[in-house]
N, C-alpha and C positions, 0 to 999 in steps of 0.2 A: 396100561396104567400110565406112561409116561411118554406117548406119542400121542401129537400133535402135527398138523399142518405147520408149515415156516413159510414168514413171507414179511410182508410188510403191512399187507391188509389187516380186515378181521381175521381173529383169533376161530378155529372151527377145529374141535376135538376128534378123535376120530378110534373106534377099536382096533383090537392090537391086529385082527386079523386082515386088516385092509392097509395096506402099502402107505407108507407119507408122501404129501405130496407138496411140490413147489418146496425142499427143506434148499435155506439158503447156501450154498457151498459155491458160486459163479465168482467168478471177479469183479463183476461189474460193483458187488456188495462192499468186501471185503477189500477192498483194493484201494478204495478212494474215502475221504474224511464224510462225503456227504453219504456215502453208503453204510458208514459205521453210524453216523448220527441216524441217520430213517431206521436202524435195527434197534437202537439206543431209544428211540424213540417212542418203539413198537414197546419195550419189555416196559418201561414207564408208565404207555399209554393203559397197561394190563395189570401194573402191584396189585394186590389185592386188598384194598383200602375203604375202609368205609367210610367213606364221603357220603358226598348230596344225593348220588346215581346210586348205593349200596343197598339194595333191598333184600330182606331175608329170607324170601321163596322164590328169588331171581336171581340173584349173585351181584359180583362187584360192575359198575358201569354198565347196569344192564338199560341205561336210557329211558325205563318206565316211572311211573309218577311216583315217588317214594310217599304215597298217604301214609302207610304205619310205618314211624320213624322210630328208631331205636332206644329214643328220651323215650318214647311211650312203653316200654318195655323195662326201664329200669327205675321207675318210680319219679323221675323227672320231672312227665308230662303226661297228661292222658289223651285219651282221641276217641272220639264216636265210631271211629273205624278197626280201633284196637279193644277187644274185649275181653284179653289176658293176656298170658307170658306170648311170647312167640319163638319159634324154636326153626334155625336155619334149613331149607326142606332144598338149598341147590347144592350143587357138587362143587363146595368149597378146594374137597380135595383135587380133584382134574383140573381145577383151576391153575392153582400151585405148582402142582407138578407139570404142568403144562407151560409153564411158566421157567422153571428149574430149567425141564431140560434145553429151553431156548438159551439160558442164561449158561447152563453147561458147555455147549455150542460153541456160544461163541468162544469163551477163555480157550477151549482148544484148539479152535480153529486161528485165531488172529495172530500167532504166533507165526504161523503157517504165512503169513503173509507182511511179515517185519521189515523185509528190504520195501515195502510202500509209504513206510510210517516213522515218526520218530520213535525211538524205543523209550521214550519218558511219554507217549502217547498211546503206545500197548502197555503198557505200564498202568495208566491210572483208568483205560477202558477197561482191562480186565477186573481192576480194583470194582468199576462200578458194577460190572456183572454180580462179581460177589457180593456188594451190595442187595442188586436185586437177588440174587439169590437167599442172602440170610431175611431181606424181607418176606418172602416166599413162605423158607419154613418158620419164621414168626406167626404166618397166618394158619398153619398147621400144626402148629404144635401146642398153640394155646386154645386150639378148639379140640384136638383130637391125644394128647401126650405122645408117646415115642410116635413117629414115622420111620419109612424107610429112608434112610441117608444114601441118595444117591448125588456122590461127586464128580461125574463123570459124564457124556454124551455115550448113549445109547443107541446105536443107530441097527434099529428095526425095521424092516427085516433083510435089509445090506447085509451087514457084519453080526449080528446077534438071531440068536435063536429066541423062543417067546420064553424058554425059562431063563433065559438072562434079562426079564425083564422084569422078574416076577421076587420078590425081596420077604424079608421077615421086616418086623417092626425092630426098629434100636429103640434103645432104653429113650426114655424124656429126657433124662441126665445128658444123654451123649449128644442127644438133638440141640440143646441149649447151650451145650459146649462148644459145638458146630456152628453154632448160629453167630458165638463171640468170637471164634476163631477169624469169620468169613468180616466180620466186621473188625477186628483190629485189623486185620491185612489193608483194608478199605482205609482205614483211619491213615493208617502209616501211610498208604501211595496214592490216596486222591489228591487231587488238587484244592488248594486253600479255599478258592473260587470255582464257582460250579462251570463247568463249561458252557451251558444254557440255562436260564432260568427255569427250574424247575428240576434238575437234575443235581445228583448228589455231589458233596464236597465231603474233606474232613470232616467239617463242623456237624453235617448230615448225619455220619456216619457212627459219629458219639452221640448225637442227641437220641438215633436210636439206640446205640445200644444202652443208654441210661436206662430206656422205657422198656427193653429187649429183658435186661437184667434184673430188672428189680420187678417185673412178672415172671421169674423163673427164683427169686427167693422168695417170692409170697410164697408162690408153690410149694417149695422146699418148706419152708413153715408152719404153711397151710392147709394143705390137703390132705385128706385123710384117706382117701379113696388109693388102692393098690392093685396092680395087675401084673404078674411075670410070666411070661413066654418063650419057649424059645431061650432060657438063659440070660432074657435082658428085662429088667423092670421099666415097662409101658408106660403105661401109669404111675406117677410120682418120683421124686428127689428124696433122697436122703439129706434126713434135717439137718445132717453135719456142712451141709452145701449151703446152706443159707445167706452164713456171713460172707463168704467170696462170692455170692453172687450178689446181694447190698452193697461190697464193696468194689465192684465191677460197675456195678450205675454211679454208682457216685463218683465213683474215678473219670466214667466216660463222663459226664455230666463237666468235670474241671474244663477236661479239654471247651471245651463247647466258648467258654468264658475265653478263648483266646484268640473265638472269631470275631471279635466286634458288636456283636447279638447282646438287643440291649430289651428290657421291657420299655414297650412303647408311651409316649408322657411328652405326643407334640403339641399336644392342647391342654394338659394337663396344669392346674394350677392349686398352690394348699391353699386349702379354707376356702373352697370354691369348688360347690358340687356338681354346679351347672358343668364348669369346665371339665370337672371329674368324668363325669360323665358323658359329654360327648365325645370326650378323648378315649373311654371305651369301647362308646358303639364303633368308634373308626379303625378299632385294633383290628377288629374282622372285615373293616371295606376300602381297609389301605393296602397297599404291599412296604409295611415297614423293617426297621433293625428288628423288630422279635421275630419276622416271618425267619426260620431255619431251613422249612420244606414245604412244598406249596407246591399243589394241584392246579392249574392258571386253568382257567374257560375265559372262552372270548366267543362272543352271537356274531356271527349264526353259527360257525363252525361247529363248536364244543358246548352245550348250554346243558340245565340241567332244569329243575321246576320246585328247589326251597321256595323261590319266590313267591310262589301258587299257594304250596300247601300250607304256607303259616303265615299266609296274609288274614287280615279281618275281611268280615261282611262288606265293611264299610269301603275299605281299600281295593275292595277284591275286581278285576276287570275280567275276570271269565277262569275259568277251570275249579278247582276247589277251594278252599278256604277253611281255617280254623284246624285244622289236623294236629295242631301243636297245640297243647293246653297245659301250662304249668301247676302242676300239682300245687296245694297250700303248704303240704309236705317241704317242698322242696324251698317255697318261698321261706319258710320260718327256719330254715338255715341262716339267712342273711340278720344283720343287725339296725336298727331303726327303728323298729315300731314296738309299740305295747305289747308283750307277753305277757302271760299266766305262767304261775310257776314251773307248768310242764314244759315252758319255753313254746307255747301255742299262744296265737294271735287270740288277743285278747276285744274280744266284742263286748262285753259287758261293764258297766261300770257298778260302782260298789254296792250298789242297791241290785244287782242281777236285771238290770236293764241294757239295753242297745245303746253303746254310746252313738252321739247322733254328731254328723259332719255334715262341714257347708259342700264341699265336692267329696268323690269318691276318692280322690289322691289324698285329700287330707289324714289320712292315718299314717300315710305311708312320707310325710313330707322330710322326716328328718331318715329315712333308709341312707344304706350303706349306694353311691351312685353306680356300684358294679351291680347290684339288685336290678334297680331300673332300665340299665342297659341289655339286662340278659334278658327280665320278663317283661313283656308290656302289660304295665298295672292297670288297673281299669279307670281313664278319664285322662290317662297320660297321652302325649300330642302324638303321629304318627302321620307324615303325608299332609300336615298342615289340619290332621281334625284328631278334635279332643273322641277316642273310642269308648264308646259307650259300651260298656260289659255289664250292666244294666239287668237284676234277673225280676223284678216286677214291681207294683206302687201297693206300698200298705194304706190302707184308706181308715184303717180303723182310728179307737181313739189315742191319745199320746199324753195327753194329762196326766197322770200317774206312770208314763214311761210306759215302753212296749215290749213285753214278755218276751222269751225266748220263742220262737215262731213253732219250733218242733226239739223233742226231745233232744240232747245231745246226741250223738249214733246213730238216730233215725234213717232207716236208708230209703228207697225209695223217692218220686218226685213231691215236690208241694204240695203238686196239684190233687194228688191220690189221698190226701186226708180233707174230710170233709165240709172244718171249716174255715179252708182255702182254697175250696175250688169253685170256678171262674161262672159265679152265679151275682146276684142281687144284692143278696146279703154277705157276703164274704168280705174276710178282711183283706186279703192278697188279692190283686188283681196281676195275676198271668196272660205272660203274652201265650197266643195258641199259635196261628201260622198266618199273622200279621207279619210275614219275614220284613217286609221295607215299612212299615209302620206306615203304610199310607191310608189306611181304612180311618177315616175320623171314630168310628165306633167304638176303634181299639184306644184311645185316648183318654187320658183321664183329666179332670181339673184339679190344678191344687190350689192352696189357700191364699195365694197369693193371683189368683183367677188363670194364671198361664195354666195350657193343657201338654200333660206329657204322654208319648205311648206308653205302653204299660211294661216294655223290655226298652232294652236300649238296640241300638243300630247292631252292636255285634253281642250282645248278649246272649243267653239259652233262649232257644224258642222254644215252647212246647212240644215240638219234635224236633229231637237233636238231629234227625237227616238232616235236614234243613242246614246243618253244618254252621256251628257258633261257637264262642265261649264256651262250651261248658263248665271249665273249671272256675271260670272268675277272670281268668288270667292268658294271655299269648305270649307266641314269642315275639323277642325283641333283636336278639343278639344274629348275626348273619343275614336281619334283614333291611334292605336298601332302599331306602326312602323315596331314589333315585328312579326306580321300576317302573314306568308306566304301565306296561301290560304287564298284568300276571297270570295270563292261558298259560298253559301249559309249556314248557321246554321253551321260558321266554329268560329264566336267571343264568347271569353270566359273571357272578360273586365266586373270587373264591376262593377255596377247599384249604385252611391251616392247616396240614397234616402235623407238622411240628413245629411250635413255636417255642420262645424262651421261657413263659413263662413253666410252660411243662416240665423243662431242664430243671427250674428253679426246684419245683416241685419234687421233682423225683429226686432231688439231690434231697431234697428236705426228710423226704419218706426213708430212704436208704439209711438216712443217718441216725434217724429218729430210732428205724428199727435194729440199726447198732448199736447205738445204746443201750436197748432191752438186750438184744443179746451180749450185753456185754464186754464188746468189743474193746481193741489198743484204739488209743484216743480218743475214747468215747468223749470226754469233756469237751475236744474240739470239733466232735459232728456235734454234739446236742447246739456249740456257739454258733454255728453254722448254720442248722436246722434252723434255728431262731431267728436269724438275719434273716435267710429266703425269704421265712413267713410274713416276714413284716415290710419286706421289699413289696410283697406281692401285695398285702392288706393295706400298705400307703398308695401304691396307685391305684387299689380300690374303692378308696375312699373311705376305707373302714375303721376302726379304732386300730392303733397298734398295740399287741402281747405287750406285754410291763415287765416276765419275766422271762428268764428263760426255762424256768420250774414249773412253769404254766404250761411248760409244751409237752401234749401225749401224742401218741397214735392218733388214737381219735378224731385229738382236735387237726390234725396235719390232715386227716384224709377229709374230715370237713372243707376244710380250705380246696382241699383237690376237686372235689366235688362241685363246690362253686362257682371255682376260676373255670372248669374244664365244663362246666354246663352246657347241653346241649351240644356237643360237640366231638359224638360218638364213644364217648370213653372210657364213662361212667361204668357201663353196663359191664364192659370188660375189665374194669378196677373192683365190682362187687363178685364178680367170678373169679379174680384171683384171691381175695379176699375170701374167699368162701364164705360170704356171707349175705348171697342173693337169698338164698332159701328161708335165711330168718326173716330179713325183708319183707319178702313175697312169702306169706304163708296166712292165705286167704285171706288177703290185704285190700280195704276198696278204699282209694285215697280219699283223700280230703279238699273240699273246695274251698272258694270264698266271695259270697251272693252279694251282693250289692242289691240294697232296695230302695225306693224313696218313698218316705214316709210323708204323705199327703197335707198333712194337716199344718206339719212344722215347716216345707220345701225343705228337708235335708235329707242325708243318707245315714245309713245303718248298713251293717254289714253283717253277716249270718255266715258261721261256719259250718259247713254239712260234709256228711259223708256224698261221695260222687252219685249223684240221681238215679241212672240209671244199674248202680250197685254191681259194677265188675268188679269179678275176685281176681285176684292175680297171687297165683302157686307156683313157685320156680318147681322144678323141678329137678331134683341135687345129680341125678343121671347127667344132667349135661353140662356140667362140670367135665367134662368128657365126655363129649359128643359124640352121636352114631357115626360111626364110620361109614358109606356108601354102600350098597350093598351092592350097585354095581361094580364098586372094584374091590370087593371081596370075589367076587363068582370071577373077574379076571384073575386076582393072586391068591391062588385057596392057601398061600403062606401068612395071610395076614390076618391078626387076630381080633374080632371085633370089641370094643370096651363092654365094660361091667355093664348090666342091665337093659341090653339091647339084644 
């Protein structure tokens, strides 16, 4: 279970029954600063982080084309390639632990080798071991509750027999307690400044345990689900834990404020959206004050392929395209456009007609400009062309205004009712597999004599293989304008693992939720909570809270949602929450059609259920996920969770 290869190369797992091989113990390693950096290097190159590389039936950095993204799984984004929940099928755990015991290693061993080193330099490398280590069981314990806590090198089958390899599960409790321990130590003896870009410091070290801490008081809050064994509870926190763990992120979170970590606002200017605006896009393609933790790729060495998968039709230079489709769901969180009272994008005007627009961006003109930066709206610029997310030309009449095209809910394509499908007589004219709109056939005339096709350049095609829009909408956020080629393993943007604003956040959240509970100085987290949020929503461009009695849960984890869009987080912010399975519970999102309407040259817009009618059903079992069943059959000490 916790034998692995050691080296400097790839990582290669191996059963307990077969000897390790190449484990580093030479001096050549351990003896000199460049030898401690390449091992340093190595435990880094392997966190277990979902990034750009992180696919869910592959593992972390597993270099394949990540199509189903993780936004498509938590209500985000949708994708022609994703056609419900998805649920992790690689050995998360051998990762981890394979990981640990590297990181175990070294703290033991570098001591061993002190007369080489300054002792303020074994000092803050060991620090960062534990680092990587409480990152390790981070990645274990909010997918699986208790693990085995193993603090120590192992060495199999040298010194250890295979039942000293073989553990019970400790409680979730004890593992979350482990995780803050290895992180204060880290806090108190790293260095201010990272020794290499990309490696841990203090400030590192608090920003995770902010994020560490306050998914171990959801828990304690949240979770209803129980499991004891073995005399240790697996499964779940005791609620009495809640408030010292809220007050453990929020604490780590102060420190963080003492690195110089600013939200980013080089471009940024009031009452100027434009600037708003592309002072966002550049939060994710700069290295600025908000970056904390940062994943660096540089072409050709380290590359990965966002670039591919969430580019348009139009932009796209070879590999895939469109895999990113942001839900209308997630759009109608943002603030700017016309609502209906349900707070849903309002298509109708007071007579239950289509309101009609000169471009498709015209509804969207006064959005909040962190909206714009995250999704790319349909007509909005990208790569110097306006994208066309275009789903077909209504040709009928517009005199008396134009009817709702299909019932509300209706799920199902356009094209499948039959008086819009792609004949003579029909009022829709759909595109079919006109993919480049270059068939003059496929074109239509409108009344001002110009001919247009009947979809746009990146809109739904008639067959979503074909790989387009589907939702109405792309991403915008992480991707670089900058890109010529986007085949495959050509992006070299990168990887925020932790920025400020997240800090901000999770100080927001911790406080917020000290207050429900109750907590000593509540009056000065909810002041607090209030300031974050409006820190965050001024350089979003969005209106600022009024009050501070206006601030819930809710609306805090909104904001979370938001700012952290697309940007792996979400997904495991609705699992602590335990609130993916109300989510998802035979949910088929929402889009938003763009059509032009022949007669007038303008646009209308049509809100639909997703065409091709995916349900998506969390399933509340993986709230605690299946444990391996290969390293159960290695440790028959280890208990699998509920419902597996």
């Amino acid at each position: 279970m916790f034998v692995a290869t050691m080296g400097t190369g790839m990582l290669s797992c191996v059963d307990l029954d077969i000897p390790p091989l190449n484990i580093v113990t030479d001096n050549e390693i351990l003896t000199s600063r460049d030898g401690v950096t390449a091992y340093m290097a190595r435990l880094y190159s392997v966190l277990p982080m979902e990034d750009f590389r992180y696919v869910y039936n592959k593992g972390f950095g597993s270099g394949d084309a990540p199509r189903e993204q993780p936004s498509c799984w938590s209500g985000e984004a949708i994708s022609r390639d994703v056609t419900g929940v998805r649920y992790e099928s690689f050995n998360a755990w051998n990762h981890a632990y394979t990981l640990i015991r590297e990181a175990n290693y070294l703290m033991e061993e570098l001591p061993n080798y002190a007369s080489h080193h300054d002792a303020d330099d074994i000092q803050h490398w060991i620090a960062e071991a534990r680092f990587v280590r409480a990152y390790a069981y981070f990645a274990l314990v909010k997918r699986y509750g208790g693990v085995p806590k193993v603090d120590k090198f192992i060495d199999y089958p040298a010194e250890a027999t295979i039942e000293d390899t073989q553990f019970y599960r400790d409680s979730e409790e004890s593992i979350w307690d482990f995780i803050s321990s290895d992180l204060d130590y880290a806090i108190e003896n790293l260095p201010l400044v990272s020794e290499q870009k990309g490696r841990a410091n203090k400030y590192v070290a608090a920003a995770f345990k902010s994020r560490a801490m306050l998914f171990a008081g959801s828990i304690a809050k949240y979770n209803e689900v129980e499991l004891e064994y073995n005399g240790a509870r697996v499964c779940g926190i005791p609620a009495t834990r809640a408030t010292d763990y809220f007050k453990q992120a929020y604490d780590a979170s102060l420190i963080v404020d003492e690195g110089g970590y600013e939200l980013y606002k080089g471009e940024w200017k009031d009452d100027d959206k434009e600037a708003q605006y592309t002072n966002y896009v550049n939060i994710f393609l700069k290295d600025t004050k908000e970056n904390i933790f940062v994943r660096y790729f540089l072409y050709p060495d380290n590359i990965h392929s966002f670039g591919t998968v969430g580019q348009s039709v139009q932009t796209s230079t070879g590999g895939s395209h469109s895999e990113i489709c942001p839900t209308l769901d997630f759009v109608e969180m943002f603030d700017g456009f016309d609502k209906d009272a349900n707070g849903h994008f309002e298509c109708f005007d007071k007579d239950g007609h289509y309101k009609l627009y000169n471009t498709t961006m015209e509804p969207f003109a006064n959005c909040e400009p962190r909206l714009r930066a995250t999704v790319l709206l349909p007509g909005d610029e990208f790569k110097g062309q306006s994208i066309e997310l275009r789903r077909g030309i209504y040709v009928g009449d517009i005199e008396n205004g134009i009817e709702p095209l299909l019932a509300i809910g209706t799920t199902g394509f356009y094209d499948d009712q039959p008086q819009y499908s792609d004949d003579a007589t029909s009022l829709l004219k759909l595109s079919k597999n006109d993919v480049n709109n270059n068939d003059p056939s496929t074109w239509i005339t409108l009344s001002d004599g110009t001919q247009m096709p009947r979809s746009g350049k990146s809109g739904m095609m008639y067959n979503p293989s074909t790989g387009c829009g589907i939702s109405g909408f792309l991403i915008r956020k992480y991707m670089d304008p900058k890109q010529t080629n986007t085949d495959w393993n050509q992006s070299s943007t990168n990887w925020i693992e932790l920025r400020y604003a997240e800090v901000l956040l999770n100080r927001a959240e911790a406080a917020t939720e000290l207050v429900a509970l109750n907590a000593e100085n509540s009056t000065a987290y909810k002041t607090e909570a209030y300031r974050c949020i409006n820190l965050i929503r001024e350089r979003a461009g969005a209106d600022l809270m009024k009050s501070e009695g206006d601030l819930t849960i809710d609306q805090v984890r909104k904001e979370r949602r938001k700012e952290l869009g697309f940007e792996n987080k979400t997904y495991w912010d609705l699992r602590r929450w335990r609130i993916l399975d109300d989510e998802q519970n035979s949910k088929t999102y929402r889009t938003l059609q763009a059509f032009m309407a022949a007669e007038a040259t303008k646009y209308f817009m049509d809100v639909k259920l997703q065409e091709q009618n995916y349900l998506y059903t969390y399933d509340s079992r993986y709230y605690y996920q299946q444990i391996p069943n290969d390293e159960i059959q290695k440790d028959p000490n280890i208990k699998q969770n509920p419902g597996f």
